[in-house]
DSSP file (Angstrom, degrees, kcal/mol; ACC not computed):
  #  RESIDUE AA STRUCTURE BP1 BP2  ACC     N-H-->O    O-->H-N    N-H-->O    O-->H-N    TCO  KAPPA ALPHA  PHI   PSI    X-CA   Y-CA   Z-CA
    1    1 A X     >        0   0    0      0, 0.0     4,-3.0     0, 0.0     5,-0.2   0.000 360.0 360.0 360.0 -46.3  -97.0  109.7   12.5
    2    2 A X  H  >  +     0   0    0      2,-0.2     4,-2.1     1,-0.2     5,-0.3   0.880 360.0  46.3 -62.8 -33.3  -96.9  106.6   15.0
    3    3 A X  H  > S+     0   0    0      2,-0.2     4,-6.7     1,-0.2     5,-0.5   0.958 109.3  54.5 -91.3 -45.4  -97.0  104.1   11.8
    4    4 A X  H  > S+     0   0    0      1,-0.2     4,-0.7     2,-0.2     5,-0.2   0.988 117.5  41.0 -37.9 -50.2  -94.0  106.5    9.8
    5    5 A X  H >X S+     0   0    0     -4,-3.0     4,-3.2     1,-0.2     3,-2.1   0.991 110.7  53.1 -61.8 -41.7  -91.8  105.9   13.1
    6    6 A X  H 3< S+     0   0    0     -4,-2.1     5,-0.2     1,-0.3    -2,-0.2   0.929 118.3  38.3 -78.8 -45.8  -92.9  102.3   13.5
    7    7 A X  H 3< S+     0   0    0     -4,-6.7     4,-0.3    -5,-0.3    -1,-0.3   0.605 108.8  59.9 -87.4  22.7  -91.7  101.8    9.7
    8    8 A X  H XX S+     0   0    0     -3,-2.1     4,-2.0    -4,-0.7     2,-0.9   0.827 108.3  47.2 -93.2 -64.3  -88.8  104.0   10.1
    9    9 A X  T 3< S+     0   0    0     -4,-3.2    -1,-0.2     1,-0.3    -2,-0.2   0.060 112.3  48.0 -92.5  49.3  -87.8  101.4   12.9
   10   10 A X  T 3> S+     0   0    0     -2,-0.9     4,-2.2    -5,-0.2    -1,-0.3   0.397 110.3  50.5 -95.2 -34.7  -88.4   98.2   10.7
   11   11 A X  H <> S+     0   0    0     -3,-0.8     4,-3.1    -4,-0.3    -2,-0.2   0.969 111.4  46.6 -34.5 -68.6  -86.6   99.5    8.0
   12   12 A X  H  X S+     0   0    0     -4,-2.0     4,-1.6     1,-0.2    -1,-0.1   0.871 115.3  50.8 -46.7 -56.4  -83.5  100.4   10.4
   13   13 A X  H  > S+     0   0    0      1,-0.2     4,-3.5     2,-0.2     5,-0.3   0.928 109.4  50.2 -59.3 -44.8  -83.7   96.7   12.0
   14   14 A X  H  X S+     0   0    0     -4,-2.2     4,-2.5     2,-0.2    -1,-0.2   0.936 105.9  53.6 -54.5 -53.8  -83.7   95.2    9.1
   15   15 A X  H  < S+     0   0    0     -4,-3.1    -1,-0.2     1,-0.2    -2,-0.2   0.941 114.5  40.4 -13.6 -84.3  -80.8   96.9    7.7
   16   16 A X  H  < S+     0   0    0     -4,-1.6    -2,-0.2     1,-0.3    -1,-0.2   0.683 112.2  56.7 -77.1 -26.6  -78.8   96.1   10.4
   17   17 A X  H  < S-     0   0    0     -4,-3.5    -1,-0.3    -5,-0.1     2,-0.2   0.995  95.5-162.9 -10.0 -96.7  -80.2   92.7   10.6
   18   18 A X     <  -     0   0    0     -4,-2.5     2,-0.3    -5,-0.3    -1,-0.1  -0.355  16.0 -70.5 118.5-167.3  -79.3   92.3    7.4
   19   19 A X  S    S+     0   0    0     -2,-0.2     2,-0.1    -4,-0.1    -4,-0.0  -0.470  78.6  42.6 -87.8 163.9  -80.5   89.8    5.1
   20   20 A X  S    S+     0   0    0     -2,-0.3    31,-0.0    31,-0.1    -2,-0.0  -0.621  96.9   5.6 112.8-172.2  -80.2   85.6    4.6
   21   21 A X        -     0   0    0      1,-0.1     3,-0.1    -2,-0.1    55,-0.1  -0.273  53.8-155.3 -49.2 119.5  -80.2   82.8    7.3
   22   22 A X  S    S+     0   0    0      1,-0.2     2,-0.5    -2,-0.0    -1,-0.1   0.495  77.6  48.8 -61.8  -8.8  -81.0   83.9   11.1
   23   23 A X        -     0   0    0     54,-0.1    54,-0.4    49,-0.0    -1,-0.2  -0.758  65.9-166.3-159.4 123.9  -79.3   81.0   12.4
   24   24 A X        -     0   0    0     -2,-0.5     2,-0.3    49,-0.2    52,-0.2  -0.353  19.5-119.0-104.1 171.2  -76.0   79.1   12.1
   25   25 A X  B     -A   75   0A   0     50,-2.9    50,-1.3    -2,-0.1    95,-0.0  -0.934  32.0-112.0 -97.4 107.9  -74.3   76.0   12.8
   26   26 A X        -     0   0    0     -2,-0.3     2,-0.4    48,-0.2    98,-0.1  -0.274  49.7-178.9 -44.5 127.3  -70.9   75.4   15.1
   27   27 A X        +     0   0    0     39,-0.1    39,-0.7    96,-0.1    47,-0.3  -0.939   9.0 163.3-152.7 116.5  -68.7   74.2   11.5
   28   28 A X  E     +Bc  65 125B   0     96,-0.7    98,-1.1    -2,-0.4     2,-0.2  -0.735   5.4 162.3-132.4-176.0  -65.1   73.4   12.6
   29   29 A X  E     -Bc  64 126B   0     35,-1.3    35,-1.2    96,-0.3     2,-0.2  -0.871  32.7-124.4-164.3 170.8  -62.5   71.4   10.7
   30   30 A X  E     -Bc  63 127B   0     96,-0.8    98,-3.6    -2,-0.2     2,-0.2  -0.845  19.9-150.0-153.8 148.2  -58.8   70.6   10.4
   31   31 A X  E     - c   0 128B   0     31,-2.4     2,-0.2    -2,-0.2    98,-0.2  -0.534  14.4-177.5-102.3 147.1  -57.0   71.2    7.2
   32   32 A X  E     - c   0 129B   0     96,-2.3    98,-1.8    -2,-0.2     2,-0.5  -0.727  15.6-155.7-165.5 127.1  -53.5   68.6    6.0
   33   33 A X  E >  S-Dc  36 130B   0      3,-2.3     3,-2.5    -2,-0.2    98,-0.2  -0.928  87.5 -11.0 -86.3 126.3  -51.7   69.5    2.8
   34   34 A X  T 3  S-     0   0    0     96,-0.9    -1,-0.2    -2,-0.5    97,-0.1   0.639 138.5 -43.4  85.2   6.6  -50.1   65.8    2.0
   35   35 A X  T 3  S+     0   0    0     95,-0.6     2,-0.5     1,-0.2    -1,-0.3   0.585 120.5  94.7 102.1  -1.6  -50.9   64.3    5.3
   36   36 A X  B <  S-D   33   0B   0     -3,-2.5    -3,-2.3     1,-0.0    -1,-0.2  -0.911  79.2 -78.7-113.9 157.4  -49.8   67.6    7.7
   37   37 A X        -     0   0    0     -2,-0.5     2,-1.1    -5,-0.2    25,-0.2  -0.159  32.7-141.1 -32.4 106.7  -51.1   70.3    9.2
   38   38 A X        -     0   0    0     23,-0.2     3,-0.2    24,-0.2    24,-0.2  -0.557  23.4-167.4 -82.3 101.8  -51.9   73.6    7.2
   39   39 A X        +     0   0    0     -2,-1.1    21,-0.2    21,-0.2    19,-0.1  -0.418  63.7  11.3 -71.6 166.5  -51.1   76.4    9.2
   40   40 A X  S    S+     0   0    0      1,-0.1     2,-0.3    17,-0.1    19,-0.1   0.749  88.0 150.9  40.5  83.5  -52.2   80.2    8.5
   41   41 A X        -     0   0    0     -3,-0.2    17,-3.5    17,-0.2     2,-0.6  -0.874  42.6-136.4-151.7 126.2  -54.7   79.0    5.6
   42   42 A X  E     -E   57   0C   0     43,-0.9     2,-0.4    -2,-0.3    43,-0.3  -0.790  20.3-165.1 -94.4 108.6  -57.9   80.9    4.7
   43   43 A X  E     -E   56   0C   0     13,-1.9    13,-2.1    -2,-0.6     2,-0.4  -0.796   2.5-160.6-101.4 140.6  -60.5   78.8    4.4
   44   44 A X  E     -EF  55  83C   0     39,-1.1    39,-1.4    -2,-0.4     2,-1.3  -0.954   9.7-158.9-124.0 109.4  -63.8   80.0    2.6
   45   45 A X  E     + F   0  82C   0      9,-2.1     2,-0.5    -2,-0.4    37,-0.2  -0.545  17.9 177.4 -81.8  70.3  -67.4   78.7    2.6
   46   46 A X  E     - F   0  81C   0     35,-1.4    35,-2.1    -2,-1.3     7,-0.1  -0.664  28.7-115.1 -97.8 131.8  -69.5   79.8   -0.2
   47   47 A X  E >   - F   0  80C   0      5,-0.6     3,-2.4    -2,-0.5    33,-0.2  -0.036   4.1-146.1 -78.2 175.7  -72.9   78.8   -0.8
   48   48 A X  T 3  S+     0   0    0     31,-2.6    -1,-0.2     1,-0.3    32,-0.1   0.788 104.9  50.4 -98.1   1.6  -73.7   76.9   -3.7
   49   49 A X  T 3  S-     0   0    0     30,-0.4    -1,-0.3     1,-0.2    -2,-0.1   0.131 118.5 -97.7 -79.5  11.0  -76.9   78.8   -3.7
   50   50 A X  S <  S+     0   0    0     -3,-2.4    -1,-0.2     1,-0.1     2,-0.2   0.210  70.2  80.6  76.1 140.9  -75.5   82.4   -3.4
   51   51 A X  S    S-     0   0    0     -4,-0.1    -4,-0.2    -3,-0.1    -1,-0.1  -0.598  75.4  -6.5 125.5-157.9  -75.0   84.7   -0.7
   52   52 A X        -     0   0    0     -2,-0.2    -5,-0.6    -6,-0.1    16,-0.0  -0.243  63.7-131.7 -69.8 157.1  -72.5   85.6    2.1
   53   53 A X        -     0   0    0     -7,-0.1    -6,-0.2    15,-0.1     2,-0.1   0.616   5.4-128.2 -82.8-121.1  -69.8   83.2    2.7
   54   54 A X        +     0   0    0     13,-0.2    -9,-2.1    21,-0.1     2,-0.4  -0.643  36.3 176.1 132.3 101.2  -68.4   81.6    6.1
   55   55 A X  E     +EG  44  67C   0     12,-3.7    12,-1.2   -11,-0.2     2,-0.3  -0.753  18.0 158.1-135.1-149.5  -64.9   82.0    6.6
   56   56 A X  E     -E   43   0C   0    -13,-2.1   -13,-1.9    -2,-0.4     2,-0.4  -0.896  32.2-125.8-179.6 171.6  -62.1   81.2    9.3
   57   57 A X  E     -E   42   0C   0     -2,-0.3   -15,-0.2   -15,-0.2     8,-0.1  -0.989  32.5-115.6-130.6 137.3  -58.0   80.9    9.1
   58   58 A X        -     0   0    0    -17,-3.5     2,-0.2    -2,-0.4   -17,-0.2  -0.045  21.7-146.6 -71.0-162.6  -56.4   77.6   10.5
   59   59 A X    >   -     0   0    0      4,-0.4     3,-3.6   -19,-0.1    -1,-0.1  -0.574  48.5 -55.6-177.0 157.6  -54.0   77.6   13.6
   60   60 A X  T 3  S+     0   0    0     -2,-0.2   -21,-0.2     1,-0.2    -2,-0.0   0.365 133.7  46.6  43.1 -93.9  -51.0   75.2   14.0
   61   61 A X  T 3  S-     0   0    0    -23,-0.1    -1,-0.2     2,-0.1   -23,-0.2   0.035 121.6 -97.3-116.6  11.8  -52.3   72.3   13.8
   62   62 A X  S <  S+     0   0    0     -3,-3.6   -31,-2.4     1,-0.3   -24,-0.2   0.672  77.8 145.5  91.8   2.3  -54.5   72.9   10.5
   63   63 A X  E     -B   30   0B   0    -33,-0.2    -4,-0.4   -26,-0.1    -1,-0.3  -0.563  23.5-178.4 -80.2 147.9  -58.2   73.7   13.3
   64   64 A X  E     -B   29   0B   0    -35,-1.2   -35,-1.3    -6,-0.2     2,-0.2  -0.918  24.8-161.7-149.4 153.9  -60.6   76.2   12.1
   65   65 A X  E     -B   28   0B   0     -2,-0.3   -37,-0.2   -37,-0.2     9,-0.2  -0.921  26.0-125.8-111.1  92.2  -63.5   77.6   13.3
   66   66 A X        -     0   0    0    -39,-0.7     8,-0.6    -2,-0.2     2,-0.2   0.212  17.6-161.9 -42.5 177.3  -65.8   79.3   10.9
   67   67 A X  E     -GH  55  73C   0    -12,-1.2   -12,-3.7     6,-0.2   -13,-0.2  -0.876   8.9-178.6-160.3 122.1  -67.0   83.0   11.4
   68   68 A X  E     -     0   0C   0      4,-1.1     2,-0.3     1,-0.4     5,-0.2   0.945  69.3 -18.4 -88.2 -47.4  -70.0   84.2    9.6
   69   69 A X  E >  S- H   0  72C   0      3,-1.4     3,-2.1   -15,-0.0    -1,-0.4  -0.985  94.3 -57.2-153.9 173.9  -70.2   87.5   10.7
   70   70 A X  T 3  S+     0   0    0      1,-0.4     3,-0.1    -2,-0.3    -3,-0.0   0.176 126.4   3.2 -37.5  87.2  -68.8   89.7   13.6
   71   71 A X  T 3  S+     0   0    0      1,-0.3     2,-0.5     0, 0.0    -1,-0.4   0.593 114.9  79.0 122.8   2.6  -70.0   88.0   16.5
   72   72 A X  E <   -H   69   0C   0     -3,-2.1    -3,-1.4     2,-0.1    -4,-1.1  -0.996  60.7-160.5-152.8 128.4  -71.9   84.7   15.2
   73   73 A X  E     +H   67   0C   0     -2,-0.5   -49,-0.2    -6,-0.2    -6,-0.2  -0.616  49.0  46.4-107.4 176.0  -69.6   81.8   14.2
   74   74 A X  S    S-     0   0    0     -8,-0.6     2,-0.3   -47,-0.3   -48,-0.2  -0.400  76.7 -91.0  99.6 176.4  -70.7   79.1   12.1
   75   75 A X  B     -A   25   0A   0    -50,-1.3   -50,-2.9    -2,-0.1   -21,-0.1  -0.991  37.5 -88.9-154.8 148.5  -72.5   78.8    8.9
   76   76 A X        -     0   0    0     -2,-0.3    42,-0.2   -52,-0.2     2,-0.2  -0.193  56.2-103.7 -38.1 141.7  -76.2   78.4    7.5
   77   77 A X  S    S+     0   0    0    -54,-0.4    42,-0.3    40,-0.1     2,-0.2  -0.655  84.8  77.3 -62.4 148.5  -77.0   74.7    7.3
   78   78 A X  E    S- I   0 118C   0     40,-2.0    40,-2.3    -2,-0.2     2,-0.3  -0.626  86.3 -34.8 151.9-166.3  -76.8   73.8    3.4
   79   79 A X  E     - I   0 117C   0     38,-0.2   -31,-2.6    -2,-0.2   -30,-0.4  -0.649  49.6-170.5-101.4 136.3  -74.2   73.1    0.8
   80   80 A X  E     -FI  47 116C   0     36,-2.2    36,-1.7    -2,-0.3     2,-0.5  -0.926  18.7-149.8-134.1 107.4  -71.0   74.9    0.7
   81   81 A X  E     -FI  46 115C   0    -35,-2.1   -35,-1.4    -2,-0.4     2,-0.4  -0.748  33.3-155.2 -72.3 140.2  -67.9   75.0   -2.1
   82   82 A X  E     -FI  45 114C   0     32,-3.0    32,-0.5    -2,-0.5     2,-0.3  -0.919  11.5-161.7-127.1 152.0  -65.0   75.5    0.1
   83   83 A X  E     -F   44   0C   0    -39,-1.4   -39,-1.1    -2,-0.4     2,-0.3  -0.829   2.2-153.7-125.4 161.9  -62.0   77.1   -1.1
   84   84 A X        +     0   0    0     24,-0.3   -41,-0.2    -2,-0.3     2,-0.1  -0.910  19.1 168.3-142.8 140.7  -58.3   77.0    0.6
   85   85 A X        +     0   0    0     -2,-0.3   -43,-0.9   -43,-0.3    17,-0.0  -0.682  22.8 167.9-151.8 102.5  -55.9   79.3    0.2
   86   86 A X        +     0   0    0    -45,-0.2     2,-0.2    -2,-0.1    15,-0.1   0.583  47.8 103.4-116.2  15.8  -52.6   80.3    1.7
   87   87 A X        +     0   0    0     13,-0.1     2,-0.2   -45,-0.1   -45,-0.1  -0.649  38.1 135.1 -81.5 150.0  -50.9   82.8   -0.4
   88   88 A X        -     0   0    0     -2,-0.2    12,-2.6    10,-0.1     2,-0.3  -0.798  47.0 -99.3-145.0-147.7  -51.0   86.3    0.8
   89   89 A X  B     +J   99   0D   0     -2,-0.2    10,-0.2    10,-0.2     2,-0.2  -0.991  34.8 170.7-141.4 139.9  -48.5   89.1    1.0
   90   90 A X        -     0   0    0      8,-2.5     8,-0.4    -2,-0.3     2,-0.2  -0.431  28.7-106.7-114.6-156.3  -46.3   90.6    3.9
   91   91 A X        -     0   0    0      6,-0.2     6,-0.2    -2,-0.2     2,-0.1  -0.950  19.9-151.6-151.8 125.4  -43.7   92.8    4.8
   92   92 A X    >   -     0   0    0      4,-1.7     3,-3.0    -2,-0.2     4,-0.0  -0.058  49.8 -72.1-104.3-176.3  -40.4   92.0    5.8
   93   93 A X  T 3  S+     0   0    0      1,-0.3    -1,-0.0     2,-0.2    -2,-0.0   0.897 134.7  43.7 -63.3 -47.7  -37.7   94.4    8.5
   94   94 A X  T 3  S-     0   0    0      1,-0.1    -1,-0.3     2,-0.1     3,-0.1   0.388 117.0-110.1 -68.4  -2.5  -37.4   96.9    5.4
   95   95 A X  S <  S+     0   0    0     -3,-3.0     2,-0.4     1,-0.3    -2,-0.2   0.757  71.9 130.5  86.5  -5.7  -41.1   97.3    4.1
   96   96 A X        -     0   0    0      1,-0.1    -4,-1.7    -4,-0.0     2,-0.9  -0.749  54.1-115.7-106.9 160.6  -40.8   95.8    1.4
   97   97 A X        -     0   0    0     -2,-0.4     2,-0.7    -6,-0.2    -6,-0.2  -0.478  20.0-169.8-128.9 166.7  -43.1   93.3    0.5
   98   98 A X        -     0   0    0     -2,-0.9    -8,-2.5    -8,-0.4   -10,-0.1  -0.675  17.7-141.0-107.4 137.1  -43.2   89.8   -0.2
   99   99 A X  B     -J   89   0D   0     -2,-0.7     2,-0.2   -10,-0.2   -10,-0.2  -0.481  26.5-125.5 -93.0 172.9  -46.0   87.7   -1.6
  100  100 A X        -     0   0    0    -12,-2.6     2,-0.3    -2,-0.0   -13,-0.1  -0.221  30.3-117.7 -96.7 161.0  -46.4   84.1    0.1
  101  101 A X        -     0   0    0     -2,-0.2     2,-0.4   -15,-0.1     3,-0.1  -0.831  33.6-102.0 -53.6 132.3  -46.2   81.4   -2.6
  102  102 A X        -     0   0    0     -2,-0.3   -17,-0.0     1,-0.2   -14,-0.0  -0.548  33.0-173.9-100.0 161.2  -49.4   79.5   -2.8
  103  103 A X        +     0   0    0     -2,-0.4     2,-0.4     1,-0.1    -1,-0.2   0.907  60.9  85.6 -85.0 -42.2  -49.2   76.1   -1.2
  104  104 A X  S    S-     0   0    0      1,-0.1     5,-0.1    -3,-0.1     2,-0.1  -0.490  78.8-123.9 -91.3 103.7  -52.5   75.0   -2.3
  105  105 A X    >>  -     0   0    0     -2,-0.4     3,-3.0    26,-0.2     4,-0.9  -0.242  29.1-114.9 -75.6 155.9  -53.3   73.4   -5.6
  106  106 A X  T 34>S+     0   0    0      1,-0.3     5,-1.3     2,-0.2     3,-0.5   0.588 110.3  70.5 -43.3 -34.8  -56.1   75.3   -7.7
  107  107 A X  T 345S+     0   0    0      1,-0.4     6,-1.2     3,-0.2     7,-0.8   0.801 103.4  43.5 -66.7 -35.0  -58.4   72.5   -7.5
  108  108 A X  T <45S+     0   0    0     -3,-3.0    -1,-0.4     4,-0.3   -24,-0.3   0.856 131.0  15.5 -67.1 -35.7  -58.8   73.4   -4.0
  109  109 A X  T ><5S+     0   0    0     -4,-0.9     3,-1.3    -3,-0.5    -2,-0.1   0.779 129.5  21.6 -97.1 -95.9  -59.0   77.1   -4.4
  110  110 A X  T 3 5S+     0   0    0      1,-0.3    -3,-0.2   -27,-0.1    -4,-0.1   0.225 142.4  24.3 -75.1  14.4  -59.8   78.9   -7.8
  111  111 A X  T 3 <S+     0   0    0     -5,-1.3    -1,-0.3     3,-0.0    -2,-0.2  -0.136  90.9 176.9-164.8  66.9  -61.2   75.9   -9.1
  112  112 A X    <   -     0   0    0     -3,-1.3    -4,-0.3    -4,-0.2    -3,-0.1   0.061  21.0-177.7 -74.9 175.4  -62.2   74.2   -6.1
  113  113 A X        +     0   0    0     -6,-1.2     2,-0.9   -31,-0.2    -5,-0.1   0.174  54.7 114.6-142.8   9.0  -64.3   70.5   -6.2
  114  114 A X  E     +I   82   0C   0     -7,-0.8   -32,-3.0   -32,-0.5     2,-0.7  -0.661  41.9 168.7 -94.3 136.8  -64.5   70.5   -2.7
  115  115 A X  E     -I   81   0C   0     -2,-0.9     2,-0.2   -34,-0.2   -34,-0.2  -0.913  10.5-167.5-130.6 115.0  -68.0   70.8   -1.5
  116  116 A X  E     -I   80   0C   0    -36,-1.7   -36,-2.2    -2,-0.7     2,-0.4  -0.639  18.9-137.9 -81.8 160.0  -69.7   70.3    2.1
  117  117 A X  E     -I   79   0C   0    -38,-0.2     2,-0.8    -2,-0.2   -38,-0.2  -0.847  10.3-154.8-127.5  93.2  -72.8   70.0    3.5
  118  118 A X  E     -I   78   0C   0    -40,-2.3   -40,-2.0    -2,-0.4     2,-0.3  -0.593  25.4-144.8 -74.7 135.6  -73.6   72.0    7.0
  119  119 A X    >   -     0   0    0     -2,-0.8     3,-0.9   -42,-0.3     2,-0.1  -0.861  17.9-112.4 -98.1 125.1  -76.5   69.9    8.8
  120  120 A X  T 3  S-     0   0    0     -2,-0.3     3,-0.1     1,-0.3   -96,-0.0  -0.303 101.8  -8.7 -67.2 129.0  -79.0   71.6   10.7
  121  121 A X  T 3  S+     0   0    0      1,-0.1    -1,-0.3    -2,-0.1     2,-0.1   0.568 115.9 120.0  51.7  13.5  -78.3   70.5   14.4
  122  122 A X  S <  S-     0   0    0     -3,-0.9     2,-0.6     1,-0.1    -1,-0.1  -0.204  79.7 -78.2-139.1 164.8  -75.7   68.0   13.1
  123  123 A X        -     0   0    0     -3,-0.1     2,-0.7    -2,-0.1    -4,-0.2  -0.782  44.3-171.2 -94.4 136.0  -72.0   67.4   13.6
  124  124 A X        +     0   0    0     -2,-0.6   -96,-0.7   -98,-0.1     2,-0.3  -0.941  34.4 132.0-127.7  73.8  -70.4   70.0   11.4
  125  125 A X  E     -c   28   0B   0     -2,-0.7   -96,-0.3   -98,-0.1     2,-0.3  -0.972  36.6-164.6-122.0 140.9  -67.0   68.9   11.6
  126  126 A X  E     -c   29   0B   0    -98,-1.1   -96,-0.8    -2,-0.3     2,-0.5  -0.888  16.6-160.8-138.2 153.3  -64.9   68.6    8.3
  127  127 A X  E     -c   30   0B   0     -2,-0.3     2,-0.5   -98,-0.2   -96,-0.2  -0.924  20.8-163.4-129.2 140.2  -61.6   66.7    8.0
  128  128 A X  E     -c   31   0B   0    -98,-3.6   -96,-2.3    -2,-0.5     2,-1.0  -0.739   5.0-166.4-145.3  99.5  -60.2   68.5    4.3
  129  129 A X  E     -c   32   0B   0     -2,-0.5   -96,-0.1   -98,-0.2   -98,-0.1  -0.585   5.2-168.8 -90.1  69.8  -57.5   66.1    3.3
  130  130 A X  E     -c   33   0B   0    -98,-1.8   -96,-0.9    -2,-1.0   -95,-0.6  -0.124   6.1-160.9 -76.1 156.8  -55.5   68.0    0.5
  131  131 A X        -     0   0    0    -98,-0.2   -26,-0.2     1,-0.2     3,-0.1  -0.949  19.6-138.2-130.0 143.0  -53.0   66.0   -1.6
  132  132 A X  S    S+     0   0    0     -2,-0.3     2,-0.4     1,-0.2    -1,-0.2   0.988  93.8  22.5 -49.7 -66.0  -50.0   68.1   -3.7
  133  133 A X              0   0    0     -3,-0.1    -1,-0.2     1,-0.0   -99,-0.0  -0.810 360.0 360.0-129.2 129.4  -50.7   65.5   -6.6
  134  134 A X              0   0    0     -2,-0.4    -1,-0.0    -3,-0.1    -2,-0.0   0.731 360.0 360.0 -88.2 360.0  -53.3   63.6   -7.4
């Protein structure tokens, strides 16, 4: 009976645990389309090895902070495609709604080529210097 509970509550921990890396990195940034600041831009961290992402949204002045999951900023050390993205959709006085145009050309996003590398104990800071044109 004692060993059923005792793998009842490994199971449960584990669960909620969940699976992957126990322990992330502080990974900040600042974002500039064309040499300014991308406000309100969802930036995404996926690894290039599979598994949950990193993401965060810029401020302002184009700063981000990742967030891996509820409560733990940061990302696993290893290598990361990052995507940018800043179309969405709202809703204007009346409800109705209005998509965003995206700002951000594909090469960044849906067919990104940018790739990072979070370093274990390391300065994690990323400068992601988008151009309109190449």
């Amino acid at each position: 009976m004692k060993l059923l509970a005792s793998s009842c509550s490994l199971l449960a921990m584990t669960l909620l645990l969940g699976c992957g890396p126990s322990t992330t990195e502080a990974t900040t940034g600042t974002v500039t389309l064309d040499g300014e600041p991308l406000p309100d831009a969802e930036i995404i961290f996926t690894p290039e090895e599979g598994g949950r992402p990193a993401v965060a949204e810029t401020d302002s002045g184009g700063n981000f902070e990742l967030i891996y999951t509820v409560g733990e900023k940061g990302a696993p050390p290893g290598k990361y495609v990052v995507r940018v993205q800043t179309s969405n959709t709202t809703y204007d006085a009346e409800g109705q709604e209005i998509i965003i145009e995206e700002k951000v050309p594909p090469k960044y996003n849906r067919h990104s080529t940018l790739v990072c590398e979070v370093k274990e104990s390391g300065e994690n800071h990323f400068e992601l210097e988008l151009k309109s044109e190449d």
